[in-house]
C-alpha positions as CSV (number, residue, x, y, z in Angstrom):
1,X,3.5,13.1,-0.5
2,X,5.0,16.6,0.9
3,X,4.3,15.3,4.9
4,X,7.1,11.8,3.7
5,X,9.1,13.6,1.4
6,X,8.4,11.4,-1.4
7,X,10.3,11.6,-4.4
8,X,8.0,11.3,-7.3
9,X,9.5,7.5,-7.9
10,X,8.7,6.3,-4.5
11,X,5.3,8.1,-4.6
12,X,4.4,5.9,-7.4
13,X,5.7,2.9,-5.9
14,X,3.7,3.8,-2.3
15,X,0.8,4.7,-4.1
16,X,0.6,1.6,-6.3
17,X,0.9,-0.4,-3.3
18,X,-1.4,1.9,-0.8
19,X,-4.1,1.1,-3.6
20,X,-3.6,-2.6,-3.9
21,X,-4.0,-3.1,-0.2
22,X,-7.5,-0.7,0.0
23,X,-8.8,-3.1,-2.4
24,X,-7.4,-6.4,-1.1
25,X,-8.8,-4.8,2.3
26,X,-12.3,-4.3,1.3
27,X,-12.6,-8.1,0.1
28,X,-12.3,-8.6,4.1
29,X,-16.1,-8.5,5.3
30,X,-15.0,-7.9,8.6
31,X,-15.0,-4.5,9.7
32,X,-12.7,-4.6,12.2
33,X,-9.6,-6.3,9.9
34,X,-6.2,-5.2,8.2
35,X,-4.6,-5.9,5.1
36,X,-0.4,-5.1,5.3
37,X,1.1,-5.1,2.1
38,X,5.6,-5.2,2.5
39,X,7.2,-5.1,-0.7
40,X,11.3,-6.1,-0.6
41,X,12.6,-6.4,-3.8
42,X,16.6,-5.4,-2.7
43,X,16.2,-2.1,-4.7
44,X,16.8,1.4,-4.0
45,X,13.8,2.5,-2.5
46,X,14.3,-0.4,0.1
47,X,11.3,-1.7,2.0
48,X,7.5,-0.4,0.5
49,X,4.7,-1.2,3.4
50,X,1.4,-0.3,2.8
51,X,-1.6,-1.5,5.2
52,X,-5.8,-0.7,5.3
53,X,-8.8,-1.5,7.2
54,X,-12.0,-2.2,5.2
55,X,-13.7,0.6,7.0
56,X,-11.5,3.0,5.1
57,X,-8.3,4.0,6.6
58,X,-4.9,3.6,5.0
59,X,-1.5,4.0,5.8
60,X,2.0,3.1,4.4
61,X,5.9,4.1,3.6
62,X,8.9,4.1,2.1
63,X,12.2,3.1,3.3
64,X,14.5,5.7,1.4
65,X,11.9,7.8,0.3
66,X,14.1,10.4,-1.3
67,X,15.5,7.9,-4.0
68,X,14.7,8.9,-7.3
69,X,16.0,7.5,-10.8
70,X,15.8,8.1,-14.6
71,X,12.5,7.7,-16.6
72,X,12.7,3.9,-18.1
73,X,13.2,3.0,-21.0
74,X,9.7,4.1,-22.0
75,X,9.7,7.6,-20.2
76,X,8.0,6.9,-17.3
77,X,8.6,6.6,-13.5
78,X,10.9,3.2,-13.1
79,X,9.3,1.7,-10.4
80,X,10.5,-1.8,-10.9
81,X,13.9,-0.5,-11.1
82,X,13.4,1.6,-7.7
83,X,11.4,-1.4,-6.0
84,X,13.9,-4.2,-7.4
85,X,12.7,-7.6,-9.0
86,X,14.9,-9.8,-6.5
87,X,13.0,-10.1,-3.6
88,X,9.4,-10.9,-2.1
89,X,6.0,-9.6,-2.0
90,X,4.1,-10.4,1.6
91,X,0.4,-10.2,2.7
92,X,-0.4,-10.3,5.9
93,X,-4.2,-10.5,7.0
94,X,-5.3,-9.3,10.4
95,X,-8.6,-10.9,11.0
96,X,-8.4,-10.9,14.8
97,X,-7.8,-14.3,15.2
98,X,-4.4,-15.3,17.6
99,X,-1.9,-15.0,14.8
100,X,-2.6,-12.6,11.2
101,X,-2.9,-14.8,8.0
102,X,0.5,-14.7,6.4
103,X,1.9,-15.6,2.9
104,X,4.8,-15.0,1.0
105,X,5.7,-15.3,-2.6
106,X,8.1,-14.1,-5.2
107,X,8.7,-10.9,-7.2
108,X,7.8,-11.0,-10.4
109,X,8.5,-7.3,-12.0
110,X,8.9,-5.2,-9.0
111,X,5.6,-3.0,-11.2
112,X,3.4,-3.8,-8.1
113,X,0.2,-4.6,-10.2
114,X,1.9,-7.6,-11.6
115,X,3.4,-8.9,-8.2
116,X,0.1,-8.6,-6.3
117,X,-1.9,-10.6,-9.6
118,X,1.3,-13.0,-9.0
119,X,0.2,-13.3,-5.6
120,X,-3.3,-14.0,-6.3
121,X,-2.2,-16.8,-8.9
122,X,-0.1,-18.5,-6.4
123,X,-1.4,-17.7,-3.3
124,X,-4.6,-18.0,-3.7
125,X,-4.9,-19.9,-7.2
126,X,-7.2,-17.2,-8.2
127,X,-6.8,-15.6,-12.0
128,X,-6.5,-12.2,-11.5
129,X,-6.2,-9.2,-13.5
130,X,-4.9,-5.4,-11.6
131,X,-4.0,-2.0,-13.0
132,X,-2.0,0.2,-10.4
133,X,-1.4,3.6,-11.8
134,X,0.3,7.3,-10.0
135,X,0.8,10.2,-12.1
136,X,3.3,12.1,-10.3
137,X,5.7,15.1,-9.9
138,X,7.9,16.7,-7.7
139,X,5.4,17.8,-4.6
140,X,2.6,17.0,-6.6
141,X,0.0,13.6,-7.3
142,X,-2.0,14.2,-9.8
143,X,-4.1,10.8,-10.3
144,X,-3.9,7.8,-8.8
145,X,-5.5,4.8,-9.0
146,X,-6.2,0.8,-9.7
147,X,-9.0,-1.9,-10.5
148,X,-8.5,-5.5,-9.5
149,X,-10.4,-8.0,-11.7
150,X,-11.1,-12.0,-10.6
151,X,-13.0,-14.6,-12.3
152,X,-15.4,-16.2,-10.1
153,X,-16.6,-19.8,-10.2
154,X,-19.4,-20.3,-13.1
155,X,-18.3,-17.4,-15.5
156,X,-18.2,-18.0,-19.0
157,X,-15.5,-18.1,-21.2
158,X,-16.8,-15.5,-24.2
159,X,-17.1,-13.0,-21.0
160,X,-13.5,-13.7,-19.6
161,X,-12.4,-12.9,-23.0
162,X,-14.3,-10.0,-23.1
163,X,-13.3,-8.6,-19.9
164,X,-9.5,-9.8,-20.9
165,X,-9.6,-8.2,-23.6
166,X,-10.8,-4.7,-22.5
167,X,-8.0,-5.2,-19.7
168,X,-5.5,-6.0,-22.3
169,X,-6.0,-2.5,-24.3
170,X,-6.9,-0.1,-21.5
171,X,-4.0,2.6,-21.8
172,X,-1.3,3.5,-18.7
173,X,-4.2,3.5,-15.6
174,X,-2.9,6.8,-14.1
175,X,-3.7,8.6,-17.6
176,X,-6.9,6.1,-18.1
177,X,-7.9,7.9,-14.8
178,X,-7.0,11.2,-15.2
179,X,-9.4,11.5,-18.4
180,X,-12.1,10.9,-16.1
181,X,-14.1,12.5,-14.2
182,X,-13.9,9.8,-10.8
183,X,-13.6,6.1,-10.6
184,X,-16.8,5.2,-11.4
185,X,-16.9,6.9,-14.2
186,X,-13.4,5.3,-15.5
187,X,-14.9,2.0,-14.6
188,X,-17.9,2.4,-16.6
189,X,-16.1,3.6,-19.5
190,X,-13.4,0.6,-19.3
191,X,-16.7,-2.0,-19.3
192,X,-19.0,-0.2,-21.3
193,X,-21.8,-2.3,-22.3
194,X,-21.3,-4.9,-19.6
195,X,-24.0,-5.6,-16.6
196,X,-22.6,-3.4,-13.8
197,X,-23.8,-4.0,-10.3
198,X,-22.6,-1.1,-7.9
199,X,-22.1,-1.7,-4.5
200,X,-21.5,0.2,-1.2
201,X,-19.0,3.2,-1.9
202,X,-16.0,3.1,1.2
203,X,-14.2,6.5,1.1
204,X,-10.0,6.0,2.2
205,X,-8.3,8.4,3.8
206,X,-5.0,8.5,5.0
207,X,-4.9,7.9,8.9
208,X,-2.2,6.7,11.5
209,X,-2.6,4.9,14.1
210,X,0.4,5.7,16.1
211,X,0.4,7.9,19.4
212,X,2.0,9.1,22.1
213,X,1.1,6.5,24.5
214,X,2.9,4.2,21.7
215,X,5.9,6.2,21.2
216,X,6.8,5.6,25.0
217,X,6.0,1.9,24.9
218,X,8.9,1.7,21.9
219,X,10.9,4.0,24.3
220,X,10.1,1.6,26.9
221,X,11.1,-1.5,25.0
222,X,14.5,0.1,24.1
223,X,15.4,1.5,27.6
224,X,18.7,0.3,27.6
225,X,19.7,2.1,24.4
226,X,20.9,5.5,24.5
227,X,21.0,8.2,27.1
228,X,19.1,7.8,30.2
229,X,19.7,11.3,31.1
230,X,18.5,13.1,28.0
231,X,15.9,13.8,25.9
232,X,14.7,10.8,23.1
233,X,12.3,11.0,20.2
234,X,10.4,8.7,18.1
235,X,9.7,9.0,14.8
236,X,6.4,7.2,13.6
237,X,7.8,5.3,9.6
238,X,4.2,5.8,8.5
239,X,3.0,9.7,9.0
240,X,6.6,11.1,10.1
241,X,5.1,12.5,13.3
242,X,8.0,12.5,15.8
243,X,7.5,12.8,19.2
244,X,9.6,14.0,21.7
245,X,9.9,12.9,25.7
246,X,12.4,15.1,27.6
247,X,14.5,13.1,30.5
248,X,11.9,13.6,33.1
249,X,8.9,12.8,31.3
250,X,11.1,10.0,29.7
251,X,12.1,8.4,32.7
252,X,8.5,8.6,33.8
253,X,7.5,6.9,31.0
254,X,9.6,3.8,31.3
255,X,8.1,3.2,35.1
256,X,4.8,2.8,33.5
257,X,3.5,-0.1,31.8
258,X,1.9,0.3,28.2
259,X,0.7,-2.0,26.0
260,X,0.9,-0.7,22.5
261,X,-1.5,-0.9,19.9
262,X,0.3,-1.3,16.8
């Protein structure tokens, strides 16, 4: 939060969306695949990106993250106001094939949790129930989190209505989290009573992939822009490191050829 200079509104709406693509990212059995999330919904914050790799790394940002707006209606953060409702949620799946998996649909509260079940519905034509939650302050997170639901082929209605129902009543997730002690724990308390099958734990961190070697291949593809002479610096969107090339290292850079790994 402190490293972007998130407001507290647009660390809600990065962390909702940070959390919906770790999840959409571990229902990818191949290790070495991406999930980028890219919320535009024309509103203040401007463009929300969020991507992860099933093997537990996550990055993500926010346009204008300084933005921040009055408490909704109901008191709390207004994302959907600071995300907008006018615009598009996108999934793109990297799977290493030629070309990522790409689809688009439409906004349909600017909450996050809501657009990303809406994406599921049309998308995928796959009910689907998600909590997003961020408790935040100025400098400070202090719970985050989000369950996904879907129904699979063969389940039962009397346990669809169960599980819909315990979905239904489950208070404001970022509270529902914070009174307990870790996820597990939440989730065993939201479907208490219910067969639970763990499986493998994956711990997310956040992690960048941008470098040096890539901030001179974006210097490279933009050599005709700016001052040959000087120094030039590039600012990574995701982890705010900024790197810096001084005119001879610069002008060394762009006689080299470097393919960057974005």
């Amino acid at each position: 939060m402190r490293k972007q200079n998130l407001s507290p509104l647009a660390a809600a709406a990065l962390g909702r969306l940070m959390m919906a693509s770790m999840m959409m990212a571990l229902d990818i059995k191949l290790k070495k695949a991406r999930v980028t999330l890219k919320l535009d919904g024309g509103g203040p914050l401007g463009l929300v990106v969020a991507d992860a790799e099933p093997q537990g790394r996550v990055r993500g940002y926010v346009a204008h993250p300084e933005v921040d707006l009055p408490p909704s209606a109901s008191g709390k953060l207004d994302v959907a106001a600071g995300v907008g409702r006018n615009g598009t949620i996108s999934v793109f799946r990297d799977v290493r094939l030629k070309e990522p998996i790409s689809s688009q649909v439409p906004l349909l509260s600017g909450e996050v949790a809501e657009d990303v079940a809406q994406y599921y519905r049309l998308s995928e034509q796959t009910a689907t129930a998600v909590g997003l939650g961020v408790l935040a302050s100025p400098g400070r997170v202090f719970a985050a989190g989000g369950y996904m639901v879907q129904v699979l082929p063969g389940a039962l209605d009397p346990l669809i209505g169960a599980v819909e129902e315990r979905v239904r009543n489950t208070p404001a997730v970022s509270r529902f989290l914070e009174a307990h002690a870790d996820a597990r724990n939440a989730m065993e308390d939201l479907f208490r009573g219910m067969d639970i099958e763990w499986f493998d734990d994956v711990e997310f961190s956040s992690s960048c992939r941008c470098s040096r070697e890539l901030a001179r291949a974006i210097l490279k593809g933009s050599a005709g822009e700016g001052d040959p002479g000087g120094a030039s610096e590039v600012r990574c969107h995701f982890c705010g490191t900024t790197y810096r090339f001084e005119a001879e290292e610069l002008n060394g850079a762009l006689g080299e050829t470097v393919a960057p790994n974005a």
